[in-house]
Structure formats: structure tokens, C-alpha cells
C-alpha positions as CSV (number, residue, x, y, z in Angstrom):
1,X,-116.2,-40.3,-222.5
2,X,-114.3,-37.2,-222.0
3,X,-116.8,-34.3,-222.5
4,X,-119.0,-36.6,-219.6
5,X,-116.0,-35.9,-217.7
6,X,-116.3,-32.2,-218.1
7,X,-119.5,-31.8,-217.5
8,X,-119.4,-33.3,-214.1
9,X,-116.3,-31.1,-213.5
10,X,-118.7,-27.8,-214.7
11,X,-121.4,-29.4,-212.7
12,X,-119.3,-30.1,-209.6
13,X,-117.4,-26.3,-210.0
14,X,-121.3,-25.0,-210.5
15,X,-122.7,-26.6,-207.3
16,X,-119.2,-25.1,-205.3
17,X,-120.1,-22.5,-206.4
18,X,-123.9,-22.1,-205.7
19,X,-123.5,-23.0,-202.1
20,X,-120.6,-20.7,-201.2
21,X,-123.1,-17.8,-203.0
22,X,-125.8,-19.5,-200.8
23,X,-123.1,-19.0,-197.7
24,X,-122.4,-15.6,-198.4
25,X,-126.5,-14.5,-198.7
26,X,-126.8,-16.3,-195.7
27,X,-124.0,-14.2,-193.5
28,X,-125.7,-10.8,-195.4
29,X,-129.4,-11.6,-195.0
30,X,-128.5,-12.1,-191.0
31,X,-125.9,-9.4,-190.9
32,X,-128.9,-6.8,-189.9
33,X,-130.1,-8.7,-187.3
34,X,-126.5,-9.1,-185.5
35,X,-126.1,-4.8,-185.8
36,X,-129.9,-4.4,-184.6
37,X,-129.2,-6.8,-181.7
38,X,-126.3,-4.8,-180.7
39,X,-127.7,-2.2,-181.0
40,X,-130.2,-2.8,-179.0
41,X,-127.8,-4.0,-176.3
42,X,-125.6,-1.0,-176.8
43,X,-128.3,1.4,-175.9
44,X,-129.4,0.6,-172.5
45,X,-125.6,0.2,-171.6
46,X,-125.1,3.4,-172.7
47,X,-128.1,5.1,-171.1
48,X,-126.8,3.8,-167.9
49,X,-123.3,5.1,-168.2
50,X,-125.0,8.4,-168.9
51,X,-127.2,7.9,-165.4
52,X,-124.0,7.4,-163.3
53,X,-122.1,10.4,-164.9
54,X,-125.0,12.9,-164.2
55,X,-125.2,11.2,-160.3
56,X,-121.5,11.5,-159.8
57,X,-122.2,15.8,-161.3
58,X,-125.3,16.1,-158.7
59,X,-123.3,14.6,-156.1
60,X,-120.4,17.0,-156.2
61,X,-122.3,20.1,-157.0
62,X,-124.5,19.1,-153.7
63,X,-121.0,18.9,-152.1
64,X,-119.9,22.3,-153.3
65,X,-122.9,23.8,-151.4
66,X,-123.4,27.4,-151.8
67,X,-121.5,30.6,-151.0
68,X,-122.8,34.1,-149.3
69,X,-121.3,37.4,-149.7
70,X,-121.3,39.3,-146.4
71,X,-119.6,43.3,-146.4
72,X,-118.5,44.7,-143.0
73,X,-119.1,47.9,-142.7
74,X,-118.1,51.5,-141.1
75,X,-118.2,55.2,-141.8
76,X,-115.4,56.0,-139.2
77,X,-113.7,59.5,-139.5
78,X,-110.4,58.9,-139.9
79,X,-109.4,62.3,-138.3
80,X,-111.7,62.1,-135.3
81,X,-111.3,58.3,-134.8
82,X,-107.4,58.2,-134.8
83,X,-107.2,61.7,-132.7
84,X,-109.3,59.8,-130.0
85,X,-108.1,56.8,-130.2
86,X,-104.6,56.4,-132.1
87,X,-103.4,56.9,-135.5
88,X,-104.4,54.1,-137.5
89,X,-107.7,53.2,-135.5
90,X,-109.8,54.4,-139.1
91,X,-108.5,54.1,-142.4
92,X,-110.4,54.8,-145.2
93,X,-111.6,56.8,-148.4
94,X,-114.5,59.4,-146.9
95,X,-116.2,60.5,-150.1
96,X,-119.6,58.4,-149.7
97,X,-119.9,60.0,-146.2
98,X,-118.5,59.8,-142.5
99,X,-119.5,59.6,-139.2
100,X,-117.5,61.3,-136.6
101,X,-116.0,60.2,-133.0
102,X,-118.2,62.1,-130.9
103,X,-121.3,61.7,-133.5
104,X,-120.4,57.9,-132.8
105,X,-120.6,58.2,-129.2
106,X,-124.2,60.0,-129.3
107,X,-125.4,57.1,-131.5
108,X,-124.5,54.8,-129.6
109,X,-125.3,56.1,-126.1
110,X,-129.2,57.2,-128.0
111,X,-129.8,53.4,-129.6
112,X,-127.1,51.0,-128.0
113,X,-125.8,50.3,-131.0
114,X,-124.4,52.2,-134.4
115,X,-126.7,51.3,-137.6
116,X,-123.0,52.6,-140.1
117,X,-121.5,49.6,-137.9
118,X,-122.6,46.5,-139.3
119,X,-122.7,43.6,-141.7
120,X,-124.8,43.1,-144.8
121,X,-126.5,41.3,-144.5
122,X,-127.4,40.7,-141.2
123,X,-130.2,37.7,-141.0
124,X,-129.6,34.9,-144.0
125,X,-130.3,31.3,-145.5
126,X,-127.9,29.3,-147.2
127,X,-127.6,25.8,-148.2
128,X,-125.3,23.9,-145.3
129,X,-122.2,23.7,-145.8
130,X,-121.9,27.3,-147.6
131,X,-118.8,29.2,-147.9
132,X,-119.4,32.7,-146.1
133,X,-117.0,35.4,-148.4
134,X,-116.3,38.6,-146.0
135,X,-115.4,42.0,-147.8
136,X,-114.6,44.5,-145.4
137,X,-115.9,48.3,-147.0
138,X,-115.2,50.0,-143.5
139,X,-111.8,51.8,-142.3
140,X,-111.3,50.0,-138.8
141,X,-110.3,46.6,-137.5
142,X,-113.5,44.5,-136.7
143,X,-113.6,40.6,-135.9
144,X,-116.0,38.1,-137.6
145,X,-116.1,35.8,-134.3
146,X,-118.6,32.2,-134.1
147,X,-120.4,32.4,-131.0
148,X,-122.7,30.3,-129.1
149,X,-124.7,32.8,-127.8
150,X,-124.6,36.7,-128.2
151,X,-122.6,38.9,-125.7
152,X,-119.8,41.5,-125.3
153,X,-116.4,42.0,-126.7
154,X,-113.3,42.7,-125.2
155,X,-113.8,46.4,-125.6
156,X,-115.5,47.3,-122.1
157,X,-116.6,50.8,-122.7
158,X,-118.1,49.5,-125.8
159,X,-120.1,46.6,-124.0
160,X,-121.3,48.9,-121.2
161,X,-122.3,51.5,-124.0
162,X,-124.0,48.8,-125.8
163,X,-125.8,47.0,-122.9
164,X,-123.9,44.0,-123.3
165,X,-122.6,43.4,-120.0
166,X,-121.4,39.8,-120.5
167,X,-118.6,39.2,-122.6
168,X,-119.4,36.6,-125.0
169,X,-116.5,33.5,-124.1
170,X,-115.2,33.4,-127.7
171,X,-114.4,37.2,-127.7
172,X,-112.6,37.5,-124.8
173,X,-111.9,36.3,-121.1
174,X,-111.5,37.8,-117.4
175,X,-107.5,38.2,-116.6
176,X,-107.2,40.2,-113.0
177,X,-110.7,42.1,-114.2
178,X,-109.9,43.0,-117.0
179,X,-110.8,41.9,-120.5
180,X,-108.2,40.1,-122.7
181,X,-109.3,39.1,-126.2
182,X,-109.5,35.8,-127.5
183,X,-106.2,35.0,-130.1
184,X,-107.4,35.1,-134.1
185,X,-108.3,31.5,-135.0
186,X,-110.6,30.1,-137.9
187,X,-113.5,30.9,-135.8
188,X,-112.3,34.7,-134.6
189,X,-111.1,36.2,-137.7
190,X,-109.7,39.8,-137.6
191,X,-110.4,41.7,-140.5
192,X,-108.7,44.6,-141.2
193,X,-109.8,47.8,-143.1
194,X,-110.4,46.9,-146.8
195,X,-109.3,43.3,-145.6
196,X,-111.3,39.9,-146.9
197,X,-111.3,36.4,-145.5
198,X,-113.6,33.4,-145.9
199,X,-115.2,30.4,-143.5
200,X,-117.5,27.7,-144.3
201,X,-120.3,26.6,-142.2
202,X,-120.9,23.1,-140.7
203,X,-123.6,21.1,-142.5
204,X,-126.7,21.9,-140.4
205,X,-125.5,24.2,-138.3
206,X,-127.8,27.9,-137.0
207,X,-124.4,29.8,-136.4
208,X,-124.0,33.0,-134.8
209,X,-121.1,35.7,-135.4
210,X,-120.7,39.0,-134.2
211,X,-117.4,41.5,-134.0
212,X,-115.9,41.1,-130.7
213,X,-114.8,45.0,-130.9
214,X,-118.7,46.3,-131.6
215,X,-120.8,43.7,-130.3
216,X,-124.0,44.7,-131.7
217,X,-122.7,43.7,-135.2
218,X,-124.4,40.2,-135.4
219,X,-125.0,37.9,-138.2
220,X,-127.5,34.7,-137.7
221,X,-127.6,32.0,-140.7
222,X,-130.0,29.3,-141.1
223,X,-129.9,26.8,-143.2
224,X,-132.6,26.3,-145.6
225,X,-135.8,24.7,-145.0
226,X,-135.0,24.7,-141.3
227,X,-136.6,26.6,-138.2
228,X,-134.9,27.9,-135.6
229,X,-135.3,30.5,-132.7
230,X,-133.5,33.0,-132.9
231,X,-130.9,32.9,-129.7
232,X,-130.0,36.2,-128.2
């Protein structure tokens, strides 16, 4: 009777045993299919974290907006400027050229305006909202003023010489006839020799600037894509 015994023990142990092995190839025969479902889950998820990241780089760089070097420029002599004017009126290095007082004065009288006397550039399209960098290369004070419209400064011998009779508002104002200039603010910056400052534009804005001491130093920027008329 006892080796029966045994035998149905080994038979009970074998049949344990078979169907935790069956248990065991079960979880590994699916254990493919769980990673390849998750896998497949993970994917998408991931693709649309990646969407959302890129978006959120567009989005800023968009907000950035562009920048635009502009140089103000002069060829004053300091020698003939400051002896007609005052000492300090031109201050700068004269190896890549000059342009004297009186030379100046001819110039100006000949073509109402001084081509030495400007900024670079002068006509431009940026994206809106651009940063405008400003480098002065010249060796006198100028202003880089935001105007509605084009007109005089508050030098008056300059604006008759110029043909620009009519002082532009945001360069200067009538105090008991005479000129006074308007005070330095974010939209009238003074810029002195070898001086820089910077301004950003208003998102679709056509703005206008021009020194307030030498009027015919204008700057018009567009923004991009856009058509305006050019307002004088």
C-alpha cells in the first residue's frame, strides 16, 4: 500500500508542478505583447510632448522678434565745429576723413541737407516688434527722436537752412518765439559722440525718427509684408 502512496504523492508533486511551468510560459508567451502595447501607447504620448515643446520654442522665438543695427553718422571737424560753435560741439577721431564748418554750411545751403549727416540705414523692414540697436560713429550730439510726421528741430538756423520750417512737436515747442527742445525720454533719445542706445518698435507700427538737431536725418521702418506710404 505504501509505494501507491508515493506515487500519488510524485504524481500530485508532478501535476504542481506542470501547471505552475504552464503559469510561468503563460506570463512569458504574453509578456511581448504587454511591452509592444506599451510601446505602442508610449509613442504617440511622446510624439505629442515633443509637438508642444517645439510650439512653446516657435512661440518665444516669434516673441523675440528681430533686431536692426542702425549707425549715426558725422564727419564734423572737430577744430572748425568747436571754434564756431563751442568746444565740445565735435569730438571725434578724423583719420577716415572730415568735413569742415564752413564746407558744412555750403552743403547744406547747395542741397538742404548734408549726405556725412545721417543714419544707415535710412529706409528698412523688420519683423514687428524688432529691437532697433543705435551705434553712433559721428563726433557730435544727435537725437534719435519718434515722430508722427517729419519736421524741424529745435535748432532754427538749421530748420530754415534745411527747408524745414515747422518744428516737428516731439523735437521741440514754441516758448516766447523761440524753440525749446523737447526733454530726452524713451522716444527722444540723445546720443552722444561714440554713444549707443536701443528702442524696440510697437508690433505693427510704420515709425518715423529723425534727429531733432539735423532734421533731414530720417529713418522710416516698415514692417514686413506690409505697405505703407511713405509720410513726409
Amino acid at each position: 500500500m505504501t509505494p501507491r502512496v508515493a506515487s500519488c504523492e510524485a504524481v500530485g508533486r508532478s501535476s504542481r508542478f506542470g501547471t505552475s511551468r504552464s503559469r510561468f510560459q503563460a506570463r512569458t508567451s504574453f509578456s511581448p505583447v504587454l511591452k509592444e502595447g506599451r510601446m505602442k501607447r508610449t509613442i504617440p504620448a511622446l510624439a505629442i510632448v515633443a509637438l508642444i515643446f517645439f510650439s512653446f520654442v516657435l512661440l518665444f522665438a516669434q516673441n523675440q522678434g528681430s533686431s536692426l543695427n542702425i549707425n549715426v553718422r558725422d564727419y564734423c571737424d572737430p577744430t572748425t565745429f568747436n571754434a564756431a560753435i563751442g568746444p565740445g560741439t565735435c569730438v571725434r577721431d578724423t583719420t577716415n576723413g572730415l568735413i569742415t564748418f564752413p564746407g558744412f554750411l555750403a552743403e547744406l545751403g547747395a542741397d538742404k541737407s548734408v549726405g556725412a549727416w545721417r543714419f544707415a540705414p535710412d529706409h528698412a523692414k523688420v519683423e514687428e516688434g524688432a529691437t532697433l540697436n543705435l551705434q553712433s560713429l559721428g563726433g557730435e550730439t544727435h537725437t534719435f527722436t519718434r515722430v508722427k510726421r517729419f519736421g524741424g528741430g529745435f535748432v532754427a538756423f538749421l530748420n530754415t537752412a534745411s527747408g524745414n520750417l515747422t518744428p516737428a512737436p516731439e523735437c521741440a515747442h514754441m516758448v516766447n518765439g523761440s524753440l525749446v527742445p523737447q526733454p530726452p525720454s524713451a522716444d527722444n533719445i540723445f546720443i552722444p559722440a561714440g554713444g549707443s542706445a536701443s528702442t524696440t518698435l510697437d508690433h505693427g507700427e510704420v515709425a518715423r525718427f529723425q534727429c531733432c538737431i539735423h532734421p533731414w536725418m530720417r529713418l522710416t521702418i516698415t514692417p514686413k509684408d506690409e505697405h505703407h506710404e511713405e509720410v513726409h
